[in-house]
N, C-alpha and C positions, 0 to 999 in steps of 0.2 A: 552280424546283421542287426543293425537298430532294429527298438520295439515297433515303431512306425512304419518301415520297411517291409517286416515279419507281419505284422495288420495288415498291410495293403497285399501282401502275397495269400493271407488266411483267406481273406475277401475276393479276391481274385478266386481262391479254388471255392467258395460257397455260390460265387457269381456263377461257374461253369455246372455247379453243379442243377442250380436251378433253371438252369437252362436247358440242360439233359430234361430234367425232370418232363419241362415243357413240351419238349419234342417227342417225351415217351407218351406224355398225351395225347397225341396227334393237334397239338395248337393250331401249327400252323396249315393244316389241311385247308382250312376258311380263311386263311390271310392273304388277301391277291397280291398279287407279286408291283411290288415298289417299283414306283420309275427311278431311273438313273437320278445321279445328280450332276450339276456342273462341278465345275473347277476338275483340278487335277490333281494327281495325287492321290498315295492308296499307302495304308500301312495295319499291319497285320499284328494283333496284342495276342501273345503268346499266351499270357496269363489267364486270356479270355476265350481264344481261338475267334474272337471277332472283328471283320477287317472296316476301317472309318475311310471314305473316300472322301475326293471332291469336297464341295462348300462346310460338308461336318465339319473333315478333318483339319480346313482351314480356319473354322469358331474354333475346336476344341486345340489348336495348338495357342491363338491368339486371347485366349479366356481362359486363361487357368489350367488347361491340360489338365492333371493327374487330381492334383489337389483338389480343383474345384470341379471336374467333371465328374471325376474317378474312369476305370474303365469299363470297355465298350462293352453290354452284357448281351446285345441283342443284334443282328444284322439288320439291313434296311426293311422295312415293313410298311403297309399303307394300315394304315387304323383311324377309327372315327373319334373324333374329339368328343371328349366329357363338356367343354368348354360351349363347343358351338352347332355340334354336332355333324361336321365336317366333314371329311377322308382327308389328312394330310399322309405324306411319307413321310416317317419317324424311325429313328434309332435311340436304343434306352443306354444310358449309361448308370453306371452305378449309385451317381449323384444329380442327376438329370435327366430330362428326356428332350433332344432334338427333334422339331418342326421344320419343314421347308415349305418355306410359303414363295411360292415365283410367282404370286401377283404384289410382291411387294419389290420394291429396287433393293440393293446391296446398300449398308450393311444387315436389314429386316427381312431380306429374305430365307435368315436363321432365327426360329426363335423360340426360347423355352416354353416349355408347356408348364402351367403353374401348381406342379405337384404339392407344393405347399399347401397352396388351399384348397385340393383334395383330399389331400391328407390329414387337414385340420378338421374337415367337414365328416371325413367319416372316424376320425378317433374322438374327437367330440363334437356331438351335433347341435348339442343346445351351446356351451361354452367350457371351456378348459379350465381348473378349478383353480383356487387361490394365486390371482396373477398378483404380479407387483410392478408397477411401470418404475423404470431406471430415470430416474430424477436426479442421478449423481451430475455433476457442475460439467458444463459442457454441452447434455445428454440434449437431443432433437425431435422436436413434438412432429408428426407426420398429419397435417389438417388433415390429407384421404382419408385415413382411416382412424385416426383421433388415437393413434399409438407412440409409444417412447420407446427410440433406442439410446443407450449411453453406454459409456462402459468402453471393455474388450468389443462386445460387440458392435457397438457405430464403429470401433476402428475397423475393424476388419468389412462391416459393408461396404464403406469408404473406400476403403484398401481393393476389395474385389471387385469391382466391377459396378459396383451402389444400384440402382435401379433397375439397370436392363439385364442383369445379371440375379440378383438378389432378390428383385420387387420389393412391395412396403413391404411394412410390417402388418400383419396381423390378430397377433396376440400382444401382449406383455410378457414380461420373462416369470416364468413358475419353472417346476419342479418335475422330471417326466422320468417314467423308466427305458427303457432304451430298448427296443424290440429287438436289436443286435447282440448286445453284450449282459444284459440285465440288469446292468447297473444304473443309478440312479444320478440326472446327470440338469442344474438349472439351462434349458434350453428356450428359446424363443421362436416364433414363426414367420414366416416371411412367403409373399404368394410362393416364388418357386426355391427356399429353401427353408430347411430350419437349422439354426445355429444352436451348438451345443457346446457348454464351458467343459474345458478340460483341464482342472488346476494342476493336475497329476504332471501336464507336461511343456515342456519348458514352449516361449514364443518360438514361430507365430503357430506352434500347434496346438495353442492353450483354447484355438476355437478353431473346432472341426465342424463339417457338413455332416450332418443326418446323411443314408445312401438313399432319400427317398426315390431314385429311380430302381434301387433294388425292390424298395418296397411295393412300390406301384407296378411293378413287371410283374411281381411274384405274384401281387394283389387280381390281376388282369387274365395272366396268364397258365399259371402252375394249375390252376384247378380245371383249365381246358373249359374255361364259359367263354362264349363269344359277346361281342359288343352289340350294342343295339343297332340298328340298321338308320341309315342316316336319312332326313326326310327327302322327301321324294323329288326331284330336279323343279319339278315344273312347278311345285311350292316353294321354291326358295327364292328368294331377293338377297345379294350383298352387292356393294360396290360403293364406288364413291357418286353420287348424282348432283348432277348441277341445282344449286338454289338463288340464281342470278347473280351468275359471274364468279362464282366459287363454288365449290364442292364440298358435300358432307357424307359422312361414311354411314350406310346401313345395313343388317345384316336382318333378316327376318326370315323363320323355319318355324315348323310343325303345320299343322292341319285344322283349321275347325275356325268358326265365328262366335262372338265377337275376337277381332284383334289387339291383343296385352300390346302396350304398348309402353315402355320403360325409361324412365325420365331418370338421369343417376343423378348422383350429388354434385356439389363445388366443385371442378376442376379433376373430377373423375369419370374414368373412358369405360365404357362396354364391360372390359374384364371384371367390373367393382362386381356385375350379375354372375359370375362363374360359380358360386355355391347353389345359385336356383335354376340357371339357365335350363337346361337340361332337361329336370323335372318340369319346368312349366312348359317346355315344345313337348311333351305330354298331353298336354290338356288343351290347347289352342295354336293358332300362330301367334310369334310373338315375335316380336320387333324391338330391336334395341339398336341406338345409334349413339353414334359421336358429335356431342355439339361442335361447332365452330373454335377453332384453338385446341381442338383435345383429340387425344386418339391419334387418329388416321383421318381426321375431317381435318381442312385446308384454315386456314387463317379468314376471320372472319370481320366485320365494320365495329365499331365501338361507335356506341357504349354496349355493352354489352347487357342487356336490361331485359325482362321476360319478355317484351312485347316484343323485339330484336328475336329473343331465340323463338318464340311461337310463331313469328310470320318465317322464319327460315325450317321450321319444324312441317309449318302445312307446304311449303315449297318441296320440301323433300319429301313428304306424301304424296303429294301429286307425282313428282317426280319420277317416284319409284312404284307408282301402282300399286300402293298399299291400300289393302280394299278396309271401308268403314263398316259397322262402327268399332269402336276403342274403349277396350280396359284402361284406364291411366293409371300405371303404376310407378310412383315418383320416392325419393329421397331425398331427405334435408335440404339444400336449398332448391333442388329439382321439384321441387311440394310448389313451387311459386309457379313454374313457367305449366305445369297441371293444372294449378287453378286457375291461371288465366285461360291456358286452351280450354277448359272446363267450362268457362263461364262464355267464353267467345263464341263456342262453337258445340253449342248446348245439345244437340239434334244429331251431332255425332260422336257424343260418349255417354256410353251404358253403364259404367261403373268406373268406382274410381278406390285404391289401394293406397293410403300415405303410410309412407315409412320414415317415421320420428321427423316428419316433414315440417318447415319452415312456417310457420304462420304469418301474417303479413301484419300483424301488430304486435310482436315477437319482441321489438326495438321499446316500445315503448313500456313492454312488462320488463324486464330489464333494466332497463335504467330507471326501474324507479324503487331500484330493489341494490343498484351498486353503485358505487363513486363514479364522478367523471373521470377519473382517470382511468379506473376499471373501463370505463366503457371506452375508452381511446385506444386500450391495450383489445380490446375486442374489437374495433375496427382494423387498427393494425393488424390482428393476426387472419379477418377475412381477407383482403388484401394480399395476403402470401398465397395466393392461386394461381393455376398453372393456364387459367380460362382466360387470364387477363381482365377480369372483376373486378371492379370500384368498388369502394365502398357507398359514392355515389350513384353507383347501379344500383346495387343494391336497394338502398330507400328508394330511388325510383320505380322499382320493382314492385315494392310494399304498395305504392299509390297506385299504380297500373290495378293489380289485382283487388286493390278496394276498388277501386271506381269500375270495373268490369260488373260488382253488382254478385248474387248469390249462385251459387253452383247448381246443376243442375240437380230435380228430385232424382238421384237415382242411387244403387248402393254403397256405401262409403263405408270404409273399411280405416280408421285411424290405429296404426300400430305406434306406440311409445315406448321408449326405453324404459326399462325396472330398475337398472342397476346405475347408479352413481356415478357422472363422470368424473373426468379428473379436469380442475378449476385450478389456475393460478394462487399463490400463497395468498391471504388475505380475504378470500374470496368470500360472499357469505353464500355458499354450497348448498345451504338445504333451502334458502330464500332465491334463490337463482332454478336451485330445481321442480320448486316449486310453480314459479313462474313459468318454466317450460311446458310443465304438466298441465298448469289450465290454459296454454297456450293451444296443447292438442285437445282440451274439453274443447275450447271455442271452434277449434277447428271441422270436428265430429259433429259440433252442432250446426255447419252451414249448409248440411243434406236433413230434411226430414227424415230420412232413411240412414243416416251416418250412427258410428260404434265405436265406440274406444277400447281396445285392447292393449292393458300394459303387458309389454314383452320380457317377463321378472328378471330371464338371466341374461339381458342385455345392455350392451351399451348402445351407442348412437349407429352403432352397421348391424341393423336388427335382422338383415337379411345373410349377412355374415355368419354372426353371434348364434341368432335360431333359425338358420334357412326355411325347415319345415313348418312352421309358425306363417310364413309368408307363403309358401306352396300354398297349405292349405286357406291361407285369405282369399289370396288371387281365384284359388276353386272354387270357395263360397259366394264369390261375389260375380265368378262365371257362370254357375249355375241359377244365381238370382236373375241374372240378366235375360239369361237364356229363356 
């Protein structure tokens, strides 16, 4: 028997064993019993004693089976999302955990849960230490989240399934020990996995999964806690709601007034909140939605400019009986379509949360600090967005939110990254970050009431990087409102 073989058999008997474990708990005593699922189909892992039906068992044959699932550790279950705080029916696998979501069509009505970036949030919660981005010749900068993969590892994202499989990336590649084996292994993170170099063994198993569905069962379950209970029916909002003649996706939970309401970045969807969500339907209801082009929100008019997203934004407030007034809590170019609502609609926002958010003279500290060619390579790489953004929108944008006039007096909360991003060769890096930094002074200073906090161990996803940092903002500036 290969060494590989012999692993996935060793793992298999520590899989059943925690599983034992769980039931001598009494876990599952509070777990309401799972609806069925469609399709057909039923197969039974000896290795595990757990059997995958229906639509599972059709992802886990057509995505990777063994390798990239591992096996089945857990039977069907209902449990509440960390993400959204939901009920879906789930089963865990050793390298994953299955969702069924049937208000989406086929192929979305399976979809992984992002144990990655659970995993990354509770093993480190400020930032994971000495990363290195892969800048080997090839390697692919990720705008969402301002991450590099290259290497073994882009092949193999590439290879397995890339994004709806993988998610971005998260981290940079550093150095971890392995809660499995103890060994010490360069790994990298991804929302729903993490990759780990194994030079020891020949392709393509020189890069294995993490089992974080082992980890997150054992995490969940083995110590017999139960989940938090999910908000109440008659406070929730999701779905998709018309905003004249197309639809935008929203999802809004918890209890209390005023309403957080969460603006993401460039051409990223709801999940970018998955390290905060959770905690802040704690403390208020909170609302987070998918622009136009993103997500699970429908295709939307170009150009695509703040003034475009803020008249489809109060569309869908109206739409969805989202009661006033509003926290705005915004990210990097999401900071833009804030300050316009902000400034539009003065009498219904209490407070307002920037995170390492866009300034609307941002363009012109910049370029006056790097080449025009630099600035062309920065136009180009806005432009690779998944929202369908001009860089034409963009400056329109900058002018919208000038001429809209000063934001309202109320608390302003400016969070800025500490730590150093990573700049194209040539770059002048400490005159460019310079630049950004009194981009967010000027920004703090358009509320009498406004603050700047530099976020030391962060880069540009402050709410990634230092979640807790951003809970407690969003608290401070609830409570001031309040």
């Amino acid at each position: 028997m290969s060494r590989i073989r012999r692993k996935a058999t060793y793992l298999g008997i520590i899989t059943i064993l925690l599983a034992m474990l769980a039931a001598q708990f009494g876990v599952r005593a509070w777990v309401a019993q799972a609806q069925s699922l469609p399709g057909s189909g039923s197969r039974t892992f000896p290795e595990t004693g757990k059997t995958v039906t229906g639509i599972f068992l059709e992802y886990w044959n057509k995505n990777g089976g063994l390798p990239q699932q591992g096996f089945p550790i857990s039977q069907l279950m209902n449990e509440v999302s960390d993400l959204d705080g939901k009920t879906y029916t789930v089963q865990y696998f050793e390298r994953a955990e299955f969702e069924y979501h049937p208000e989406n069509k086929p192929p979305y009505d399976v979809l992984l849960s992002q144990l990655g970036t659970f995993q990354y949030k509770q093993k480190y919660p400020n930032v994971a230490p000495n990363q290195l981005p892969n800048n080997s010749p090839g390697s692919q900068l990720f705008p969402e989240t301002s991450k590099h993969v290259g290497g073994k590892f882009l092949e193999y994202w590439r290879s397995h399934g890339g994004l709806p499989q993988q998610g971005f990336p998260i981290s940079e590649e550093f150095t971890e020990k392995s809660d499995l084996d103890g060994k010490t292994y360069t790994v990298q993170y991804f929302e729903r996995a993490v990759f780990e170099m194994h030079s020891e063994n020949s392709p393509p198993y020189n890069v294995l999964l993490s089992q974080l569905g082992t980890f997150q069962y054992k995490t969940r379950y083995a110590s017999g806690s139960t989940p938090s209970p999910s908000p109440p029916p008659s406070q929730a909002i999701e779905g998709l709601f018309d905003v004249g003649g197309y639809k935008l996706y929203i999802s809004c939970a918890g209890e209390g007034s005023p309403t957080v309401l969460m603006e993401a970045g460039l051409g990223t969807a709801t999940s970018t909140w998955s390290s905060v969500l959770s905690d802040l339907r704690k403390l208020s209801k909170v609302c987070v939605y998918d622009r136009a082009n993103v997500g699970r929100s429908e295709r939307g008019p170009a150009p695509r400019t703040s003034e475009q997203v803020v008249k489809e934004l109060r569309a869908l407030l109206a739409s969805a009986n989202v009661p006033t007034p509003y926290v705005l809590v915004a990210h990097s170019h999401g900071g833009l379509h804030a300050q316009l609502f902000a400034s539009k609609y003065r009498s219904e926002v209490v407070g307002m949360v920037m995170i390492d958010a866009t300034p609307y003279d941002i363009d012109e500290r910049y370029e006056a600090v790097i080449t025009p060619q630099q600035a062309q390579e920065r136009r180009d790489l806005i432009e690779q967005n998944r929202e369908g953004v001009t860089y034409d929108a963009v400056t329109a944008s900058y002018a919208q939110v000038r001429a809209a006039g000063p934001l309202p007096e109320v608390p302003l909360l400016v969070l800025a990254h500490g730590r150093t991003l990573q700049y194209p060769a040539g770059w002048p890096v400490e005159a460019v970050e310079r630049a950004w930094r009194e981009g967010q002074e000027g920004l703090a200073e358009r509320s009498p009431k406004g603050r700047l906090i530099v976020a030391q161990n962060s880069g540009h996803f402050i709410h990634q990087d230092e979640p807790q940092l951003v809970i407690n903002s969003v608290r401070e500036v609830l409570q001031t409102a309040r």
